[in-house]
C-alpha positions in Angstrom: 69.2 -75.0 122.1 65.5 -75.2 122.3 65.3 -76.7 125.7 64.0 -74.2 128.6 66.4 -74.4 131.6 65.7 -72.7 135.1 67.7 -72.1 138.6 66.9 -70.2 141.4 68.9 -68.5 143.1 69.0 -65.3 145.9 72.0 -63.2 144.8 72.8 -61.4 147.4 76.4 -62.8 148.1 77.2 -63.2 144.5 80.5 -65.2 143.8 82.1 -67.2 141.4 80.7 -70.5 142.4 77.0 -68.4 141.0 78.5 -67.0 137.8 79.7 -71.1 137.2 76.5 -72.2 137.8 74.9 -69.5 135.4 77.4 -70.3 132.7 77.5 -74.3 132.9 73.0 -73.8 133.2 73.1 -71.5 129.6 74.7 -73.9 128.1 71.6 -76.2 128.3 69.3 -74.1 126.8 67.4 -70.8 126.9 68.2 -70.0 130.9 65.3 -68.5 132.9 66.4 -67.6 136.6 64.5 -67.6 139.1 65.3 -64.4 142.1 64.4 -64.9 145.5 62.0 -62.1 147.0 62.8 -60.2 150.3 60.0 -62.0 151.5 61.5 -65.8 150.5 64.8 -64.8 151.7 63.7 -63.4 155.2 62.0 -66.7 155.7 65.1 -69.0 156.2 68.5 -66.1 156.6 69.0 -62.7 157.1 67.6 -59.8 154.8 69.5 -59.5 152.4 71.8 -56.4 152.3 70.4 -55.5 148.4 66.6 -55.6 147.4 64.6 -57.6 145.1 65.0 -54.9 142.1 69.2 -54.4 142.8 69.6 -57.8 142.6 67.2 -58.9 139.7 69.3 -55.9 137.6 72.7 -57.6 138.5 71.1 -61.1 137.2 69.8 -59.8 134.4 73.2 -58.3 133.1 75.4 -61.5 133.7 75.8 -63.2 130.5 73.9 -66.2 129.7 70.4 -65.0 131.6 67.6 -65.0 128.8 64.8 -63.9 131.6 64.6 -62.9 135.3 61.2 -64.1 137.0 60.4 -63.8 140.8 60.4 -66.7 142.9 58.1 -65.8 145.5 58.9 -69.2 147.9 61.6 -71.1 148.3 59.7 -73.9 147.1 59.9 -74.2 143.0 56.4 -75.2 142.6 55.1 -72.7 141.5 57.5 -71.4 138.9 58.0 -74.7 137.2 54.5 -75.3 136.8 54.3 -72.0 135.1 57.1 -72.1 133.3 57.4 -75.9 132.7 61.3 -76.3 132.2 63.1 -79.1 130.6 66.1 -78.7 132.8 66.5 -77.8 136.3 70.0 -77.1 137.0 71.2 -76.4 141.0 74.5 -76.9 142.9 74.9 -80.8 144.5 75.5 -78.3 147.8 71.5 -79.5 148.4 72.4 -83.1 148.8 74.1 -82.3 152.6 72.0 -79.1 153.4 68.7 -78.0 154.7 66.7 -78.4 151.1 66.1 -81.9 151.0 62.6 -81.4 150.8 62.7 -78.9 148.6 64.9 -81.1 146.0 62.6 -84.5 146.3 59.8 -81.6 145.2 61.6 -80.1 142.0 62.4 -84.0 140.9 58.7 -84.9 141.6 57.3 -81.8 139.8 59.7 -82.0 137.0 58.3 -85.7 136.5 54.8 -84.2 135.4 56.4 -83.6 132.0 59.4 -85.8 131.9 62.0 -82.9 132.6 65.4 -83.5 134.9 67.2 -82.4 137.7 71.2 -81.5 137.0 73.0 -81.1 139.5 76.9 -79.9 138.9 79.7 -80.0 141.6 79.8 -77.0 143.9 82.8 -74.7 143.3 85.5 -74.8 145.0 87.4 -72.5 146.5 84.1 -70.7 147.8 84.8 -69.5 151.1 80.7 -69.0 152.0 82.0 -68.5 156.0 84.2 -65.3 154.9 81.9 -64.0 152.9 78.5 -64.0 155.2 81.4 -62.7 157.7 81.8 -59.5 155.3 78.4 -59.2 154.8 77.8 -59.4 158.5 80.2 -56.2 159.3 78.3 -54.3 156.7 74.6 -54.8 158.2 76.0 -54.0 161.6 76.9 -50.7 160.6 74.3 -48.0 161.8 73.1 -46.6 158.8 72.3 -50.2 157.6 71.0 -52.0 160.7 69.0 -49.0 162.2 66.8 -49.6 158.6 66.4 -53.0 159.3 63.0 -53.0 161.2 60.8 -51.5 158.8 62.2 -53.7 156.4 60.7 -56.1 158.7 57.6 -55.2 159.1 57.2 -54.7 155.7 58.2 -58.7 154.9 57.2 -60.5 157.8 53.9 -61.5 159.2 55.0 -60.8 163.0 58.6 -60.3 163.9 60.1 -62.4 166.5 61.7 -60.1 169.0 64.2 -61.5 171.9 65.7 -59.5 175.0 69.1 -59.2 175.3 71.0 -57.3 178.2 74.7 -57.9 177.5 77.2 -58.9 174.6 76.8 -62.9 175.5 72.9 -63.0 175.9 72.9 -60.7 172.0 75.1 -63.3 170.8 72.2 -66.7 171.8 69.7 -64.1 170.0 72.3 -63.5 166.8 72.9 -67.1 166.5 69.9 -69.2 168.2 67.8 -71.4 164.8 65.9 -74.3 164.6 64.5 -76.0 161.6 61.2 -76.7 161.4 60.2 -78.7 158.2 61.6 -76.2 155.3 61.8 -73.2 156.7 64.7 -71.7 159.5 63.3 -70.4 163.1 64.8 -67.3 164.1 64.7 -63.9 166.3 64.6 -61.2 164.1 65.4 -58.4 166.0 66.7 -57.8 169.9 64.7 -55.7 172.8 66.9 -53.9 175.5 65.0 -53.8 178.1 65.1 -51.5 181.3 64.5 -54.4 184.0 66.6 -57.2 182.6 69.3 -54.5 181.7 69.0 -53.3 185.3 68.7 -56.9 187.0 71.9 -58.2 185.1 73.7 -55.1 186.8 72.5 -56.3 190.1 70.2 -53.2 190.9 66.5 -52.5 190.8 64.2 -51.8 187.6 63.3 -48.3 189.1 65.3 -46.4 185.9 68.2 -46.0 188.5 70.9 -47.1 185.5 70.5 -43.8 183.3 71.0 -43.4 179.3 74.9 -43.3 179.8 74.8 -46.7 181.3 72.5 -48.2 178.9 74.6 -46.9 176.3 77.2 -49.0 177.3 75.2 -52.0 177.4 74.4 -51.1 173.5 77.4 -50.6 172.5 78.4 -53.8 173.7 75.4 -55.9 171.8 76.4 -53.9 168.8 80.0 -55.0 168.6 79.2 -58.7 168.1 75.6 -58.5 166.3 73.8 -57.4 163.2 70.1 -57.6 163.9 68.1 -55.0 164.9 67.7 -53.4 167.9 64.5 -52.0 170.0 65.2 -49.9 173.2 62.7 -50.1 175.9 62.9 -46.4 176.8 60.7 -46.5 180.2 58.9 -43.1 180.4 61.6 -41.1 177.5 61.7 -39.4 180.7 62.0 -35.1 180.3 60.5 -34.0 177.1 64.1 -31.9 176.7 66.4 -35.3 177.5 63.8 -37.4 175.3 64.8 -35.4 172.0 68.3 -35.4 173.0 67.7 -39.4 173.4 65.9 -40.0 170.2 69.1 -38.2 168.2 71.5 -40.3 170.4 69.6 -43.4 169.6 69.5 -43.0 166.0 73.0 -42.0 165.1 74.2 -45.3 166.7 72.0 -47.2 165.0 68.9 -48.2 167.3 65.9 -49.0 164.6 63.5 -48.0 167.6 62.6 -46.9 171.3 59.1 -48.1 173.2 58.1 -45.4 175.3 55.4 -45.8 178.2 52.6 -43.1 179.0 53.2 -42.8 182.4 55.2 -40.0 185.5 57.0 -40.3 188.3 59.0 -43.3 189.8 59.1 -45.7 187.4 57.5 -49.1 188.9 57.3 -52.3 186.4 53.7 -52.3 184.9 53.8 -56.4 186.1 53.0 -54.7 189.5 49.5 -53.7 188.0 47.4 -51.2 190.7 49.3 -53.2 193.6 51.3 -50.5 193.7 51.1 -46.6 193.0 51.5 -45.7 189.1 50.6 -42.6 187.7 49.9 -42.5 183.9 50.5 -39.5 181.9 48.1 -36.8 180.3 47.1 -37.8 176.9 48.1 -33.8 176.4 51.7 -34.3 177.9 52.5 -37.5 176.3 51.4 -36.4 172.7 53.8 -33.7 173.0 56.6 -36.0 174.0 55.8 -37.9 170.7 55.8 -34.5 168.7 58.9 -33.3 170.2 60.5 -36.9 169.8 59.9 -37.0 165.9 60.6 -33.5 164.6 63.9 -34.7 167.0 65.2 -37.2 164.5 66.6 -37.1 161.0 66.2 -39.8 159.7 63.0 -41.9 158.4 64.1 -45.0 159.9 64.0 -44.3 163.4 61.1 -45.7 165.0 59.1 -44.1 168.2 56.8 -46.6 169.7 54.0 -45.8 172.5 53.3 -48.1 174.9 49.8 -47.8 176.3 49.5 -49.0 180.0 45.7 -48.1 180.5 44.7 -52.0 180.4 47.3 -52.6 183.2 46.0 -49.4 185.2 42.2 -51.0 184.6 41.6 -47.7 183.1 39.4 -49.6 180.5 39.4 -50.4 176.6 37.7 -47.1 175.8 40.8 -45.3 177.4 43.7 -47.3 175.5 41.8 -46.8 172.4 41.7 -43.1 172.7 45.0 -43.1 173.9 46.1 -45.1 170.4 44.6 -43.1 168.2 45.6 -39.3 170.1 49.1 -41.1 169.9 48.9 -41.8 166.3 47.7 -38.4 165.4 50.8 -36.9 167.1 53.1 -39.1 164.7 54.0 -42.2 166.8 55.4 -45.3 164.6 53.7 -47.9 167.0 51.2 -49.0 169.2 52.1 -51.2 171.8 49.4 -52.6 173.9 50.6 -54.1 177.3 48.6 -56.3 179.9 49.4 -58.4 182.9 46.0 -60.7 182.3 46.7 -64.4 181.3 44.0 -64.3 179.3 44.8 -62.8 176.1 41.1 -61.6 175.3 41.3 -57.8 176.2 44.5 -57.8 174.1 42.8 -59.3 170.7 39.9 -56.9 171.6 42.2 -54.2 171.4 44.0 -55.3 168.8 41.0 -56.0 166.3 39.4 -52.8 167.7 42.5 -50.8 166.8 43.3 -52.4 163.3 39.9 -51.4 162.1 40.8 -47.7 163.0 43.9 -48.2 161.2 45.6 -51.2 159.8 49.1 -49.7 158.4 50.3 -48.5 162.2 52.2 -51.6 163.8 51.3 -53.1 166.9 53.6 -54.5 169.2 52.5 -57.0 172.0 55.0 -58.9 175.3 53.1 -61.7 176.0 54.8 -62.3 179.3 51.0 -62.7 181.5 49.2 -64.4 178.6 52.6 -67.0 177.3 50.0 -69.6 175.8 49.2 -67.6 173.1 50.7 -69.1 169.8 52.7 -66.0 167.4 49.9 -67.6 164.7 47.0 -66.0 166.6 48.7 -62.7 166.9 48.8 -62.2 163.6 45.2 -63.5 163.4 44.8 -60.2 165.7 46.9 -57.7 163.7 50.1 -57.6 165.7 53.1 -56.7 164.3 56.0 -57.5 166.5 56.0 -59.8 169.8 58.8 -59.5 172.3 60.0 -62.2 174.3 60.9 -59.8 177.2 62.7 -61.1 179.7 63.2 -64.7 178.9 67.0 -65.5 178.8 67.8 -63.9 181.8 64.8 -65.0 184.0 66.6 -68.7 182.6 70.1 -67.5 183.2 69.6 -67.3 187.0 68.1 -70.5 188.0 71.2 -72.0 186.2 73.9 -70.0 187.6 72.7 -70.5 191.5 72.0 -74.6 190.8 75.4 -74.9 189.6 76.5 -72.6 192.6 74.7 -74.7 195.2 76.2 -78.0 193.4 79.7 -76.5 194.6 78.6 -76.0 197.5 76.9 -79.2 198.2 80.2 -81.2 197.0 83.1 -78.7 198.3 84.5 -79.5 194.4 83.5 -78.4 190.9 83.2 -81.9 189.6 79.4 -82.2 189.8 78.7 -79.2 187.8 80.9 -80.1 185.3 77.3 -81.4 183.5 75.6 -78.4 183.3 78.5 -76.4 182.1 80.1 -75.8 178.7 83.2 -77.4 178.2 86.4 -75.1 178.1 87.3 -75.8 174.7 83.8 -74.7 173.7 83.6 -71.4 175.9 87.0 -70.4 174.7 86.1 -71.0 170.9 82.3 -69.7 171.8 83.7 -66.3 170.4 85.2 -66.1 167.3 88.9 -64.1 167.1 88.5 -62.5 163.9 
């Protein structure tokens, strides 16, 4: 029993197909086990519903664990290099999966020092569907999911951020992955914004469909998804209505609201000074973001201002007050908006305003300036980029070139190719 065995594992949906891995692994030798950070885990699934420190105590009091160590990737380099096992032991699950790579790298490290790979039967029984299912209906819940974007920010270089505007939309953002190399690709939180929210209801991005009507729309994402949400709040409108707001918002669950420093009729900041926009005092809007914080109870609960004096040409020196007057008066968030393709006035701010203070997120929509790679951002200092409008503005070409196919063809035979099937629209929802 001298041989030093090690397995990795996340344990945050702990079943019996870990505890038989744990068990058949001791039996090899003195069993090191290897815990996933946050960090690791948020790279290729959801956060996990229990930190690094709940679930390196549950490890740590299973029988059979000698010693808990952080794995800080999901690549074992590291770890056996440092630890130099003589036994690797992992589920045969990895033949079939994503993890490959990972596998052809534990067997080619392991060969430094003549160690081996075991790999035992996965359990049976182990229905891993139900139980992500459980775990699912547990991070939707508001107390849980409205926490879930400063956990973020606090384990994720940038976080991806997709608009959604109805239950169907929320789902593509809930579900949509790619793999690239080792890792998974995915959104990490959803942005409700005003205009798509108001164009998918067929009316005008002027705030004409009010807070009760948004609600709704909420409501609806929140029934069928678990990440977390960010509310474009226009103006927060009244002062009096914006505290009643920010309570509203966090009870149900809403991780954060963007709020924009300007008055009057509310006129999409894409228009630029082509039309008439009025942007607040910095006196009047610092007292909205007062008012808005001593509003809420919670910690979680984000209030983000959005700063529109690049998109006004009011200059850099103006957005930069602006920032910092906003970040004295307790906002949670910068976010820093232009309509410019070039991205340069945006990286000036950003590098400007990091070196005033590096611990406030900045949010950026790169909707003018869409070349820019999420890599550079972070080069920059940003924090969270939202995709803002992108699944809708694709929804419509779609829907009217299947509509003029009808028509072109008096039959629906021709469009059959850009449609789902029936089977896979009626079993697109799950009936749980």
């Amino acid at each position: 029993m001298n041989k030093k065995v090690y397995i990795a594992i996340s344990a945050d949906i702990l079943h019996h197909g870990h505890i038989n891995l744990i068990k058949k692994a001791s039996e090899y030798g003195k069993l090191t086990v290897g815990v996933l950070t946050d960090e690791a885990i948020a790279t290729y699934k959801r956060l996990p519903v229990l930190n690094y420190d709940q679930r390196k105590f549950i490890i740590e009091n299973i029988e059979g664990v000698d010693e808990v160590v952080k794995q800080e990737t999901l690549d074992y380099t590291e770890n056996l290099e440092k630890i130099r096992p003589d036994i690797v032991v992992h589920g045969d699950d990895w033949l079939d999966n994503n993890q490959q790579q990972t596998r052809n790298k534990v067997i080619t490290t392991l060969s430094q020092w003549n160690g081996k790979l075991i790999e035992i039967p996965y359990t049976k029984g182990v229905n891993i569907d139900k139980l992500n299912t459980l775990v699912n209906d547990s991070t939707g819940m508001p107390e849980t999911r409205r926490t879930q974007l400063r956990r973020l920010l606090e384990l994720k270089p940038i976080v991806k951020t997709m608009e959604a505007h109805n239950g169907l939309s929320a789902l593509v953002v809930e579900n949509a992955k790619i793999k690239k190399d080792e890792r998974i690709e995915r959104f990490d939180a959803m942005w409700l914004s005003s205009l798509t929210d108001s164009t998918a209801k067929g009316k005008p991005d002027i705030e004409l469909v009010d807070m009760t009507s948004r609600l709704k729309t909420i409501d609806e994402i929140m029934e069928v998804t678990t990440k977390p949400i960010i509310l474009d709040g226009d103006t927060g409108g009244e002062i009096e209505h914006f505290t009643f707001n920010v309570r509203t918002l966090e009870r149900i669950g809403v991780s954060a609201v963007i709020i924009e420093d300007k008055i009057g009729l509310k006129k999409n900041s894409l228009y630029g000074t082509e039309v008439e926009q009025t942007q607040d005092s910095i006196e009047h809007f610092t007292q909205k973001i007062r008012a808005g914080k001593k509003a809420q109870i919670t910690e979680d609960f984000m209030i983000i201002a959005r700063i529109e004096s690049l998109i006004l040409e009011k200059g850099m020196d103006d957005a930069l007050t602006r920032a910092k007057a906003y970040t004295e008066a307790g906002a949670d968030g910068i976010m820093i908006h232009s309509r410019k393709s070039d991205p340069t006035e945006i990286f000036t701010f950003c590098d400007k305003f990091t070196e005033y203070n590096s611990q406030i997120p900045i949010v950026v929509v790169p909707t003018a300036f869409n070349k820019v790679y999420e890599e550079e951002l972070v080069e920059h200092g940003v924090n969270i980029v939202i995709y803002a409008n992108h699944l809708i503005r694709s929804a419509y070409p779609a829907m009217m070139e299947t509509a003029e196919l009808i028509l072109e063809n008096n039959r629906c035979h021709e469009a059959d190719k850009k449609c789902l099937s029936i089977k896979e629209i009626l079993s697109l929802i799950p009936d749980k």
